[in-house]
HTML snippet that shows the backbone in 3Dmol.js (N, CA, C, O; Angstrom):
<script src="https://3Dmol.org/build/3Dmol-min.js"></script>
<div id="view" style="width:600px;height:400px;position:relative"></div>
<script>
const pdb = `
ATOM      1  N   UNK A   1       9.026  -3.657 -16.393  1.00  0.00           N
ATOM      2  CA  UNK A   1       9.210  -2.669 -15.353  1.00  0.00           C
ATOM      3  C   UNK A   1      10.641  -2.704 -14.837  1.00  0.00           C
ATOM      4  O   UNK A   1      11.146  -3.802 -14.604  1.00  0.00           O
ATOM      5  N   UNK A   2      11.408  -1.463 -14.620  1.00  0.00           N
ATOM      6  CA  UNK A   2      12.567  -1.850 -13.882  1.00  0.00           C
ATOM      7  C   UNK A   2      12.467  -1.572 -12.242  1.00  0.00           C
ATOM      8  O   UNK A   2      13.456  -1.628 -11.510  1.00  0.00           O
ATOM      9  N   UNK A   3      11.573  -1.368 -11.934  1.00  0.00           N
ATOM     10  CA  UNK A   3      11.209  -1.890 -10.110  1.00  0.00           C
ATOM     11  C   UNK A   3      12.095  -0.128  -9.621  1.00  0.00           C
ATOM     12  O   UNK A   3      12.756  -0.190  -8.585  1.00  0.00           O
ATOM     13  N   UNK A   4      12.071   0.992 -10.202  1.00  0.00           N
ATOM     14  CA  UNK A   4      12.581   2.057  -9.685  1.00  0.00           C
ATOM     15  C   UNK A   4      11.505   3.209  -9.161  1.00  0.00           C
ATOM     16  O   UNK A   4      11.610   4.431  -9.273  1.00  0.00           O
ATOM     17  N   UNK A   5      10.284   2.323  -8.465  1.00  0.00           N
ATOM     18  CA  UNK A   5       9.646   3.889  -8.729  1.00  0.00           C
ATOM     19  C   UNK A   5      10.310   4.117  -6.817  1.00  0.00           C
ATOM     20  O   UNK A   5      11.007   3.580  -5.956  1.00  0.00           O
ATOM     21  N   UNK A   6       9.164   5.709  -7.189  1.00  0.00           N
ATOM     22  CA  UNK A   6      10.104   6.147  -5.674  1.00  0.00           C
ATOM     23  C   UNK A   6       8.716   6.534  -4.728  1.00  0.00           C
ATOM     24  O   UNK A   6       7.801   7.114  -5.312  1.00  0.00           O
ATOM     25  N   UNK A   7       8.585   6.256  -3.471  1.00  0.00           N
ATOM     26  CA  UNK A   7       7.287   6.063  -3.000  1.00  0.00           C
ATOM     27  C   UNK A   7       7.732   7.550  -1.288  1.00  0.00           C
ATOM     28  O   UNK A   7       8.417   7.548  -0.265  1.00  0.00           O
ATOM     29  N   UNK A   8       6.984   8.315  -1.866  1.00  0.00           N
ATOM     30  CA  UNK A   8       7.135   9.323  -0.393  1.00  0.00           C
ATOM     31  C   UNK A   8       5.836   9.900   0.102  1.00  0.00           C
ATOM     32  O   UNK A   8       4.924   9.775  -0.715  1.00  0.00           O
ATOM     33  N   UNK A   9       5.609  10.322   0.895  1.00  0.00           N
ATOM     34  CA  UNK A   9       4.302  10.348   1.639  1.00  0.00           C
ATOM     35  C   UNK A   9       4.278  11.857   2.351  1.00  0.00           C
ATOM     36  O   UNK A   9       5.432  12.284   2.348  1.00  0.00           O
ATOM     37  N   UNK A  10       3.647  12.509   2.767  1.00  0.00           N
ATOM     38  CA  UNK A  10       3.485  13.559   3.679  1.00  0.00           C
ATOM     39  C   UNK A  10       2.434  13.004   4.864  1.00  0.00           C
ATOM     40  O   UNK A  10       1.597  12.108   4.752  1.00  0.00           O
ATOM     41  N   UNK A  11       2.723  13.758   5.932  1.00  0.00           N
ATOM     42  CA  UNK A  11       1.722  13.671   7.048  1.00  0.00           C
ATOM     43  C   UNK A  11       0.559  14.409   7.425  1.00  0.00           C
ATOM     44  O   UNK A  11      -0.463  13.848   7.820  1.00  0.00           O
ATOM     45  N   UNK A  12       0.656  15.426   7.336  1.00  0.00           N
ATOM     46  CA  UNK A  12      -0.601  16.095   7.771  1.00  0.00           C
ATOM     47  C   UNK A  12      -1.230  17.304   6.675  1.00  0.00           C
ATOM     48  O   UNK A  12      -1.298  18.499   6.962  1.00  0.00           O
ATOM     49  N   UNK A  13      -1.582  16.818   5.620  1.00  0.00           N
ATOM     50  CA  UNK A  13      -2.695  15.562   5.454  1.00  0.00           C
ATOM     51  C   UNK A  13      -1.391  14.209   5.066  1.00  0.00           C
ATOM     52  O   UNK A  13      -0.212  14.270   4.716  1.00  0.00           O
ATOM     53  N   UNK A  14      -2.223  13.210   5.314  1.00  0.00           N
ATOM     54  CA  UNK A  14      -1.408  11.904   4.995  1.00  0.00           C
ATOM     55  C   UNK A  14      -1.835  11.725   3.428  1.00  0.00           C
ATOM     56  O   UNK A  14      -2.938  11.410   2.982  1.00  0.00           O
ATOM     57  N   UNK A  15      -0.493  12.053   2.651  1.00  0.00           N
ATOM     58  CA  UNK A  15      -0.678  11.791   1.154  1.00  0.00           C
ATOM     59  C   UNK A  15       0.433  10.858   0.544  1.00  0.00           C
ATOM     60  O   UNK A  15       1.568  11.211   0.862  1.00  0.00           O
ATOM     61  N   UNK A  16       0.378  10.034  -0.051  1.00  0.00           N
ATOM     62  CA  UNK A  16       1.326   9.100  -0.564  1.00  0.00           C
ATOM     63  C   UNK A  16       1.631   9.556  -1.920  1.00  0.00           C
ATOM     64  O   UNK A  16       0.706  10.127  -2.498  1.00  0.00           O
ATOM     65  N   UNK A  17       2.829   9.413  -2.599  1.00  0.00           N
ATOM     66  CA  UNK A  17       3.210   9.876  -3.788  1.00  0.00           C
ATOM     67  C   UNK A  17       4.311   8.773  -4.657  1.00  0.00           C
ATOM     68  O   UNK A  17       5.444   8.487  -4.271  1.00  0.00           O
ATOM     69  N   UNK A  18       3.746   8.340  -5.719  1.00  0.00           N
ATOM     70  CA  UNK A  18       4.412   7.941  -6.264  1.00  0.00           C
ATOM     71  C   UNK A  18       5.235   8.287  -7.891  1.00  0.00           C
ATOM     72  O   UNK A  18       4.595   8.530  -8.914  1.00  0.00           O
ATOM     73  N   UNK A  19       7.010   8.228  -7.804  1.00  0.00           N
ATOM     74  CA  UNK A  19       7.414   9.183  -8.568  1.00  0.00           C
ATOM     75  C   UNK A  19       6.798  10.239  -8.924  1.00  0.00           C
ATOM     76  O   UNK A  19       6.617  10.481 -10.117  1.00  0.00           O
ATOM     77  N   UNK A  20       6.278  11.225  -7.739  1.00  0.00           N
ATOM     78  CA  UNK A  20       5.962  11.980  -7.842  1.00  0.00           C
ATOM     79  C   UNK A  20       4.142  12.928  -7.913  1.00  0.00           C
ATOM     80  O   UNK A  20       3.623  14.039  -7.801  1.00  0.00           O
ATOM     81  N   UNK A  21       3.856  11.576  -8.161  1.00  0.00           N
ATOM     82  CA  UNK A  21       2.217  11.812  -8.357  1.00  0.00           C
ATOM     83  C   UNK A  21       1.605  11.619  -7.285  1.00  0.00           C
ATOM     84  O   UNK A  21       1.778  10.624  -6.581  1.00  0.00           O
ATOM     85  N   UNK A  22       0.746  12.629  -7.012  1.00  0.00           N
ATOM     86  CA  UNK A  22      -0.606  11.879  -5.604  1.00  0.00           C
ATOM     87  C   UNK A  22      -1.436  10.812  -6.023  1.00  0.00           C
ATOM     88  O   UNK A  22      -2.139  10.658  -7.022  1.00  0.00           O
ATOM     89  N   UNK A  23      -1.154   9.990  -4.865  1.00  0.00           N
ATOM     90  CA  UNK A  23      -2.146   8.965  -5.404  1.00  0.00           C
ATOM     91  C   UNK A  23      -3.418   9.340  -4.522  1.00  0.00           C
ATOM     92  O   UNK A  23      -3.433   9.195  -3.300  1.00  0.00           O
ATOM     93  N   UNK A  24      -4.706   9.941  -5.420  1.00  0.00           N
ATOM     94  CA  UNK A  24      -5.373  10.468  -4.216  1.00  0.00           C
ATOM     95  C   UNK A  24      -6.818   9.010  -5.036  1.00  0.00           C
ATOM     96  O   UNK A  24      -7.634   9.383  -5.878  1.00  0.00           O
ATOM     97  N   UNK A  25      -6.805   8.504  -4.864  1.00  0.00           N
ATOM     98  CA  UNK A  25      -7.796   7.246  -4.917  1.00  0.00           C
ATOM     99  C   UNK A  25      -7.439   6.282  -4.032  1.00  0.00           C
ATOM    100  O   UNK A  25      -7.806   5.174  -4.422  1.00  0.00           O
ATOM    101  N   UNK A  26      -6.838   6.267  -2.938  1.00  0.00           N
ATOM    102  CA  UNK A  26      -6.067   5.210  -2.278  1.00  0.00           C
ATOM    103  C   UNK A  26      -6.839   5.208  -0.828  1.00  0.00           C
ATOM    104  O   UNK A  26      -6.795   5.972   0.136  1.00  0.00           O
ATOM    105  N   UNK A  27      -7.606   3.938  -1.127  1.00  0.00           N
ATOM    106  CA  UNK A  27      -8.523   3.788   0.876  1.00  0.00           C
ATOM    107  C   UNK A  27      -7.538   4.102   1.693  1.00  0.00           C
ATOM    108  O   UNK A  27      -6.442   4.444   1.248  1.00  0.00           O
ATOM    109  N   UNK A  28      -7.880   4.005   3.416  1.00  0.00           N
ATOM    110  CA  UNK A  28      -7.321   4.125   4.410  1.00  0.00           C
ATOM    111  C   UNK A  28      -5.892   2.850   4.376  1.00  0.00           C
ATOM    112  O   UNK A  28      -4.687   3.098   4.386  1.00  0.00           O
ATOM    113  N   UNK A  29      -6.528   1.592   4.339  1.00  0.00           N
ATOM    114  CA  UNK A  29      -5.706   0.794   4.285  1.00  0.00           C
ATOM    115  C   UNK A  29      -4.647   0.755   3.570  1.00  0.00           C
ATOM    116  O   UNK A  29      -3.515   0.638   4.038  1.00  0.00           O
ATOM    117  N   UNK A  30      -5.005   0.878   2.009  1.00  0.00           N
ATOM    118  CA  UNK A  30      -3.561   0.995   0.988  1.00  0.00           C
ATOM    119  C   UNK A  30      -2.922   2.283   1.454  1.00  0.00           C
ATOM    120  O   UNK A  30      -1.694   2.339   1.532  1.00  0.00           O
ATOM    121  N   UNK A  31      -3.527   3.116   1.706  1.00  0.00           N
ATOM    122  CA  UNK A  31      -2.378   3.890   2.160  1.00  0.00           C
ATOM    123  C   UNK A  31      -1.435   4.007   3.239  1.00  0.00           C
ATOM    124  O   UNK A  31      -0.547   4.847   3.387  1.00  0.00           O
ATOM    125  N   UNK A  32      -1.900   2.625   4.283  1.00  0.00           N
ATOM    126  CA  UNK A  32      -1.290   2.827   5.358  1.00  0.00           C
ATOM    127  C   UNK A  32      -0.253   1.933   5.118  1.00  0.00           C
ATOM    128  O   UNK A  32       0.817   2.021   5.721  1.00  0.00           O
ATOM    129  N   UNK A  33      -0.582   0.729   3.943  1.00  0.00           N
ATOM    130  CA  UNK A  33       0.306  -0.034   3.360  1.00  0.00           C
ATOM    131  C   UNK A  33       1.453   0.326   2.711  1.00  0.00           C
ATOM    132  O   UNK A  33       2.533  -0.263   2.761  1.00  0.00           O
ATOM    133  N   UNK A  34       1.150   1.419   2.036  1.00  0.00           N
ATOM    134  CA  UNK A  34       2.280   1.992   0.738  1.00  0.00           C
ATOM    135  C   UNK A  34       2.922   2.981   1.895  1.00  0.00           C
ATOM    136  O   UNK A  34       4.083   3.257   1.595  1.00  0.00           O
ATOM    137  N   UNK A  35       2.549   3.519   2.984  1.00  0.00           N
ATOM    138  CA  UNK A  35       3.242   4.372   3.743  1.00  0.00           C
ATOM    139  C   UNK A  35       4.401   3.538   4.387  1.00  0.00           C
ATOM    140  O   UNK A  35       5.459   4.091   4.689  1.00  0.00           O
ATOM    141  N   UNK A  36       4.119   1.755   4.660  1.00  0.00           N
ATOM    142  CA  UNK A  36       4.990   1.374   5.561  1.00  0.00           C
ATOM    143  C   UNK A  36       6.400   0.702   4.459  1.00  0.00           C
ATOM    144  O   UNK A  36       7.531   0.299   4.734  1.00  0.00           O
ATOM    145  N   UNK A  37       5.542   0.859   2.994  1.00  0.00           N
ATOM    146  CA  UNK A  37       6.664   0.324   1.880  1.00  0.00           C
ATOM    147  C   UNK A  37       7.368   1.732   1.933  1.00  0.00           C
ATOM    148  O   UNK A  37       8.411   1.813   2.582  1.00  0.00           O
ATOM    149  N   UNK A  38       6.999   2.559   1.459  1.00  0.00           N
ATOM    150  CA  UNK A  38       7.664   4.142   1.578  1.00  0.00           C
ATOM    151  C   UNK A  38       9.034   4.211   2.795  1.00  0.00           C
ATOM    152  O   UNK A  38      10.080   4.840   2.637  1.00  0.00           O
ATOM    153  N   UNK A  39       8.681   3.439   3.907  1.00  0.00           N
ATOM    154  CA  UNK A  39       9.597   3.767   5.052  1.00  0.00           C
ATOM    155  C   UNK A  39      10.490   2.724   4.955  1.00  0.00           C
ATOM    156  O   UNK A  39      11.306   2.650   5.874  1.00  0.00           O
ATOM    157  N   UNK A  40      10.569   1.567   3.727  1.00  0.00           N
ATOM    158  CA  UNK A  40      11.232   0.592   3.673  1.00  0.00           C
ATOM    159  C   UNK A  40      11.543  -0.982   4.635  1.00  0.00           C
ATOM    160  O   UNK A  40      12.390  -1.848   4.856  1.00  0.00           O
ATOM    161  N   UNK A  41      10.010  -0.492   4.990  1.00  0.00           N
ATOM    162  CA  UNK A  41       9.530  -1.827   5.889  1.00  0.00           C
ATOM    163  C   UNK A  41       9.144  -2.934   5.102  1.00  0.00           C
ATOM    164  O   UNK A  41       9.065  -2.723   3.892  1.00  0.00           O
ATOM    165  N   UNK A  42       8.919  -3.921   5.463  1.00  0.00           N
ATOM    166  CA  UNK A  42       8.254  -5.366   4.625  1.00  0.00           C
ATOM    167  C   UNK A  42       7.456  -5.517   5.287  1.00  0.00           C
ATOM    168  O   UNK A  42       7.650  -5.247   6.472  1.00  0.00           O
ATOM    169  N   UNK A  43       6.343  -5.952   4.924  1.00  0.00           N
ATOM    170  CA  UNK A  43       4.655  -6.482   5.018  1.00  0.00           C
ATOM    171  C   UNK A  43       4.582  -7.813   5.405  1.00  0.00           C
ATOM    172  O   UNK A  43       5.273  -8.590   4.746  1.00  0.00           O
ATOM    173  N   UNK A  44       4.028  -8.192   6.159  1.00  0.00           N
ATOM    174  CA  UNK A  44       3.917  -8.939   6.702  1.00  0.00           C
ATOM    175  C   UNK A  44       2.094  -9.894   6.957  1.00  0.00           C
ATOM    176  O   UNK A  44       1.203  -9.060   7.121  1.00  0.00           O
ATOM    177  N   UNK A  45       1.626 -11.243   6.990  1.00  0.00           N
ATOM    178  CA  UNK A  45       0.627 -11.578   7.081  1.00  0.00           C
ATOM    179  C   UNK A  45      -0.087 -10.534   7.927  1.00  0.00           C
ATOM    180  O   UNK A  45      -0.985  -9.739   7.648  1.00  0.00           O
ATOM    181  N   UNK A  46       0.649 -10.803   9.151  1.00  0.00           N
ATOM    182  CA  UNK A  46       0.289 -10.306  11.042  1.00  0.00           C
ATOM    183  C   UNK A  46      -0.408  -8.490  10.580  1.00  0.00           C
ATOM    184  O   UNK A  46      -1.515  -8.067  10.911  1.00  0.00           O
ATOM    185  N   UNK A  47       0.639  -7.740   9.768  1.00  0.00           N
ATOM    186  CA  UNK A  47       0.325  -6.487   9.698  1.00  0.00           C
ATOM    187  C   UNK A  47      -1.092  -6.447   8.625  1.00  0.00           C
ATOM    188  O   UNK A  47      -2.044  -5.807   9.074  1.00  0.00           O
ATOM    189  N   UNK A  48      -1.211  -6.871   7.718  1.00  0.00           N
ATOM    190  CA  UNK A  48      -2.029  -7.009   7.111  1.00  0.00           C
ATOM    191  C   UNK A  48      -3.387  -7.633   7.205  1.00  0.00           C
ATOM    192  O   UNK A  48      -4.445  -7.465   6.597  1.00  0.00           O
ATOM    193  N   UNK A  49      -3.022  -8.349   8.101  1.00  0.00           N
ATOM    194  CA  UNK A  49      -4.820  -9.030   8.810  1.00  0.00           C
ATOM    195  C   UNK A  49      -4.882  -8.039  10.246  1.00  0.00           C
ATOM    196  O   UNK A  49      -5.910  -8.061  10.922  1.00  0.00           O
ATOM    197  N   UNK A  50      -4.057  -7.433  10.531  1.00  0.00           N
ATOM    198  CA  UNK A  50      -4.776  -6.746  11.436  1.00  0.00           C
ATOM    199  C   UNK A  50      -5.182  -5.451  11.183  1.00  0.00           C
ATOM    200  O   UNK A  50      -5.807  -4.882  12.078  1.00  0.00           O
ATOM    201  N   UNK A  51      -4.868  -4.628   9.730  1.00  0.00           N
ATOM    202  CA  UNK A  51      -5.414  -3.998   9.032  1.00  0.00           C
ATOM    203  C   UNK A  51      -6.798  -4.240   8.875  1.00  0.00           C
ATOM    204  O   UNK A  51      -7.580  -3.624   9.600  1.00  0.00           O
ATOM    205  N   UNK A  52      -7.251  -5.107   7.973  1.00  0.00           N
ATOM    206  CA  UNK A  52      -8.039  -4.995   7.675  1.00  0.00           C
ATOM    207  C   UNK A  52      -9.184  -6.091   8.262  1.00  0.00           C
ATOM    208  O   UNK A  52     -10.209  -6.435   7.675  1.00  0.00           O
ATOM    209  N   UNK A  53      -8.861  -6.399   9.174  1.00  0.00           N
ATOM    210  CA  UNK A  53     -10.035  -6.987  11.334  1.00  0.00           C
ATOM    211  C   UNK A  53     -10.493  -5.483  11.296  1.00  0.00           C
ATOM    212  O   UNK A  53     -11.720  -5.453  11.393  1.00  0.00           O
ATOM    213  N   UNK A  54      -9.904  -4.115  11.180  1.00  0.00           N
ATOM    214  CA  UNK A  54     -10.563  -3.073  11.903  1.00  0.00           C
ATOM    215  C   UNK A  54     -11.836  -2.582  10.983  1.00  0.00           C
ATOM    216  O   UNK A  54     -12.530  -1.594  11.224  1.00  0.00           O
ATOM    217  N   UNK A  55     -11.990  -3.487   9.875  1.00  0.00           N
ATOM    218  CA  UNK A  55     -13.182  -2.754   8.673  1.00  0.00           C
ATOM    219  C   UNK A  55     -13.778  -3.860   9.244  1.00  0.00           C
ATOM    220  O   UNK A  55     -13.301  -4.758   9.938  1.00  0.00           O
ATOM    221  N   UNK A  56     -15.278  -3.582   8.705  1.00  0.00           N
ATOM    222  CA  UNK A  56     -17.165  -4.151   8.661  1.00  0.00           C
ATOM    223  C   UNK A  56     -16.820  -5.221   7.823  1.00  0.00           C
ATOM    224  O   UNK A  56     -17.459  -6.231   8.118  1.00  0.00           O
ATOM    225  N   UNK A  57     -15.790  -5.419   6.581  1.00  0.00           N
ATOM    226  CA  UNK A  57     -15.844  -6.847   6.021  1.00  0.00           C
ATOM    227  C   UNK A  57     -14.511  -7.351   5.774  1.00  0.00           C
ATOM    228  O   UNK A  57     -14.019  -7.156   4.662  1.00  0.00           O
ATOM    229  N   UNK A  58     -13.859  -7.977   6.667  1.00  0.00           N
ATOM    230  CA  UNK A  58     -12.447  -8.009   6.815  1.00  0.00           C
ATOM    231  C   UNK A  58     -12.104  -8.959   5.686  1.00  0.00           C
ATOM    232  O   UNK A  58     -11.005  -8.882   5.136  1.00  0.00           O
ATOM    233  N   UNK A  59     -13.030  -9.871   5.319  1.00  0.00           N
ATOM    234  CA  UNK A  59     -12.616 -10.655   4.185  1.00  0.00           C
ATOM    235  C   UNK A  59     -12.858 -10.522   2.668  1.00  0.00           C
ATOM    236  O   UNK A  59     -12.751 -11.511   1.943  1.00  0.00           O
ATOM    237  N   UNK A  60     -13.239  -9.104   2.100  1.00  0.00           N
ATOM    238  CA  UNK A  60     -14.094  -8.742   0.974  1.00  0.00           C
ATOM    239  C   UNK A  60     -12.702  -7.729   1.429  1.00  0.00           C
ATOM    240  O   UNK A  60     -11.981  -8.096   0.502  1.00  0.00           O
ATOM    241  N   UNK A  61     -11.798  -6.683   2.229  1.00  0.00           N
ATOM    242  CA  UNK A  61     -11.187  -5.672   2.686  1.00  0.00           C
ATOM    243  C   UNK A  61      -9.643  -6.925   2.181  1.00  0.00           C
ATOM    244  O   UNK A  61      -8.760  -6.575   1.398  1.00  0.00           O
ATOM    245  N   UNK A  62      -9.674  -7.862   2.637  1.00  0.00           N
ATOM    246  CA  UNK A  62      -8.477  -8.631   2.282  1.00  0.00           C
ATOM    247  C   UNK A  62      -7.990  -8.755   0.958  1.00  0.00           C
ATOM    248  O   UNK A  62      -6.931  -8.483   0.392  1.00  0.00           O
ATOM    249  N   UNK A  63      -9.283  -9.338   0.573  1.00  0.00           N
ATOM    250  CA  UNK A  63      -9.821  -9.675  -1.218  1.00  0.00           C
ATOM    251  C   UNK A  63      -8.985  -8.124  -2.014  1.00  0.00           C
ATOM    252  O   UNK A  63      -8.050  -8.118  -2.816  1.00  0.00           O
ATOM    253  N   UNK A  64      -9.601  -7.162  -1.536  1.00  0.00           N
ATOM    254  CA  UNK A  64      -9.299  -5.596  -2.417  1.00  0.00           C
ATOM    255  C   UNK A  64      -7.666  -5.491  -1.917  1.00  0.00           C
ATOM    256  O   UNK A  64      -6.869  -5.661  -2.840  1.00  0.00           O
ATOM    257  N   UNK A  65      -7.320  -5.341  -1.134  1.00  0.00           N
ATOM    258  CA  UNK A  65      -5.992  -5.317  -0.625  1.00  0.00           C
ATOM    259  C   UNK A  65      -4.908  -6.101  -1.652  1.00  0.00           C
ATOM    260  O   UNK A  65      -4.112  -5.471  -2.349  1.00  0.00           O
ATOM    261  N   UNK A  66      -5.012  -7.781  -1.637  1.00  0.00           N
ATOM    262  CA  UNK A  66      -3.984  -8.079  -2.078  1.00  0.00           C
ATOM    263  C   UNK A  66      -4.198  -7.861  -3.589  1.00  0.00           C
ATOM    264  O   UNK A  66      -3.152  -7.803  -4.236  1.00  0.00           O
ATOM    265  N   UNK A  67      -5.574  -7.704  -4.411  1.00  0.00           N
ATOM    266  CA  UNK A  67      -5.371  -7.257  -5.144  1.00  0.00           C
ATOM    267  C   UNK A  67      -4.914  -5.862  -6.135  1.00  0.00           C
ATOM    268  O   UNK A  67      -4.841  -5.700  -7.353  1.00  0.00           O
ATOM    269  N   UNK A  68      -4.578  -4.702  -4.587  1.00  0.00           N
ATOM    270  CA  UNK A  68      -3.483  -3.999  -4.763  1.00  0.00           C
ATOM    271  C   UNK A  68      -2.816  -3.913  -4.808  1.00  0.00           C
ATOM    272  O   UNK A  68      -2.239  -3.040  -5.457  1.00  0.00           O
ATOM    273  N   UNK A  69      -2.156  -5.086  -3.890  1.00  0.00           N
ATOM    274  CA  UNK A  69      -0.709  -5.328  -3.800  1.00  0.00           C
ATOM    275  C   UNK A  69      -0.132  -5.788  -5.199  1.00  0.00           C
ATOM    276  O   UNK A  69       0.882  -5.336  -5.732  1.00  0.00           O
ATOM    277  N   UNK A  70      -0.827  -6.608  -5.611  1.00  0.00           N
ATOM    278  CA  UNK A  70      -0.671  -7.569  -7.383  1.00  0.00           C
ATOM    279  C   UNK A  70      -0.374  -6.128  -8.446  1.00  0.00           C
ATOM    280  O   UNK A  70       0.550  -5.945  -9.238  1.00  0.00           O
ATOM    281  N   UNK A  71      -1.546  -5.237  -8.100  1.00  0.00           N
ATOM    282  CA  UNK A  71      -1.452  -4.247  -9.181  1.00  0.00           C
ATOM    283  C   UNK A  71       0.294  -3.184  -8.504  1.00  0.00           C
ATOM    284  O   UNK A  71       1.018  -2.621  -9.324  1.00  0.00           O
ATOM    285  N   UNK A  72       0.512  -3.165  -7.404  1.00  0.00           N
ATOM    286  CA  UNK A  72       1.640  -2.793  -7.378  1.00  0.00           C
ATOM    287  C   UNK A  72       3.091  -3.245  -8.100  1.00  0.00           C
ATOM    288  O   UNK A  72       3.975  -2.704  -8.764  1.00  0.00           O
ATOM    289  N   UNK A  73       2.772  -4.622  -7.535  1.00  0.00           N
ATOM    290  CA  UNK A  73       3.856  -5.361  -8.359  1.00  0.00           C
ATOM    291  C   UNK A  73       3.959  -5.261  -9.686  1.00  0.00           C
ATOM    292  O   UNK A  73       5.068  -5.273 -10.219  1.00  0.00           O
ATOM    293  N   UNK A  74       2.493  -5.115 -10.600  1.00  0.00           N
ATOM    294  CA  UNK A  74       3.156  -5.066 -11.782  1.00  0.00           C
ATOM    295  C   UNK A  74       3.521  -3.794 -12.311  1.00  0.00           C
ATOM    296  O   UNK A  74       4.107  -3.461 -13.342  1.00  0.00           O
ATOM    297  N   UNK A  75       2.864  -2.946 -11.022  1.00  0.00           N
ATOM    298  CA  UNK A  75       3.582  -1.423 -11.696  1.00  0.00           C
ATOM    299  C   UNK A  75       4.708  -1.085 -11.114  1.00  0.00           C
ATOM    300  O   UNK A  75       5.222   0.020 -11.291  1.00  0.00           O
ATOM    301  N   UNK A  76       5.283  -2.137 -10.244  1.00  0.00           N
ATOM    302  CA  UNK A  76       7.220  -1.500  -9.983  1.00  0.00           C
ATOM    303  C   UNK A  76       6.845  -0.768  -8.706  1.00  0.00           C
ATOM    304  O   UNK A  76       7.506   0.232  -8.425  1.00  0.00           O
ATOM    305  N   UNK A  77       5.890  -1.139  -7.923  1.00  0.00           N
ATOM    306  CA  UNK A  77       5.867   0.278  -6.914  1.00  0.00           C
ATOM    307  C   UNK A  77       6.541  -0.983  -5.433  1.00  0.00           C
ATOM    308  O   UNK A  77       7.129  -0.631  -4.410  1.00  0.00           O
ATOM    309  N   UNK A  78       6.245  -2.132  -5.769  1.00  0.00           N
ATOM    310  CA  UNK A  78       6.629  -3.099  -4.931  1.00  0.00           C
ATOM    311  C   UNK A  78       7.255  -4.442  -5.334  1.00  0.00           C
ATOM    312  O   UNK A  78       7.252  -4.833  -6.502  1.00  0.00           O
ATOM    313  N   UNK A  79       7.777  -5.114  -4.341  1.00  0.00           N
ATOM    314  CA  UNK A  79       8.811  -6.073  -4.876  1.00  0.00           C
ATOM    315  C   UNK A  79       8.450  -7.293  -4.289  1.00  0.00           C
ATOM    316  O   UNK A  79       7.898  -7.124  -3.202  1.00  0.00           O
ATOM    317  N   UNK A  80       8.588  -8.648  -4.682  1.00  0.00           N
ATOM    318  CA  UNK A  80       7.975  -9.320  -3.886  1.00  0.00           C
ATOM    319  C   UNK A  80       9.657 -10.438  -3.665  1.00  0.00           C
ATOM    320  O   UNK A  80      10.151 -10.927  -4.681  1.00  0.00           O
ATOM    321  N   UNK A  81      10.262 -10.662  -2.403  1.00  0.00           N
ATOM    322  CA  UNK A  81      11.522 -10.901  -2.012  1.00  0.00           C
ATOM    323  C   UNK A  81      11.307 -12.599  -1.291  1.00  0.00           C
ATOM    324  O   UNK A  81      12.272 -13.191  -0.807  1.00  0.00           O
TER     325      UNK A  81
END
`;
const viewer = $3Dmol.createViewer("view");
viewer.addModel(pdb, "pdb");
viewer.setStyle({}, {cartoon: {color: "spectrum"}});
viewer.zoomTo();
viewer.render();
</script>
């Protein structure tokens, strides 16, 4: 991978896009995740457990999460610093 993709989002509706594509399979959470990579923020434990405290199974919601994050990394959509 050369780590270039390009991550932009719209608001109303809230849609995330990567190089160009909708990613329209993306829960509430990953998308609120890839919205704050999009704005060129870094992720943080704190932001991420308090994500997913607001779902019915915060630890099965954790579990799916970082294993998005993994599948990001190997598709270049995120960087790990």
């Amino acid at each position: 991978q050369d780590n270039n993709c390009k991550l932009l989002y719209t608001e109303n509706p809230l849609r995330i896009y990567a190089n160009g594509e909708w990613l329209d399979e993306l829960n509430v959470i990953e998308t609120e995740v890839l919205k704050r990579l999009s704005d060129g923020e870094s992720l943080d434990w704190a932001f991420l457990s308090n994500l997913v405290n607001e779902t019915e199974d915060p630890e099965t919601s954790m579990d799916l999460l970082l294993d998005s994050i993994c599948n990001w990394v190997d598709d270049g959509w995120a960087l790990i610093e």
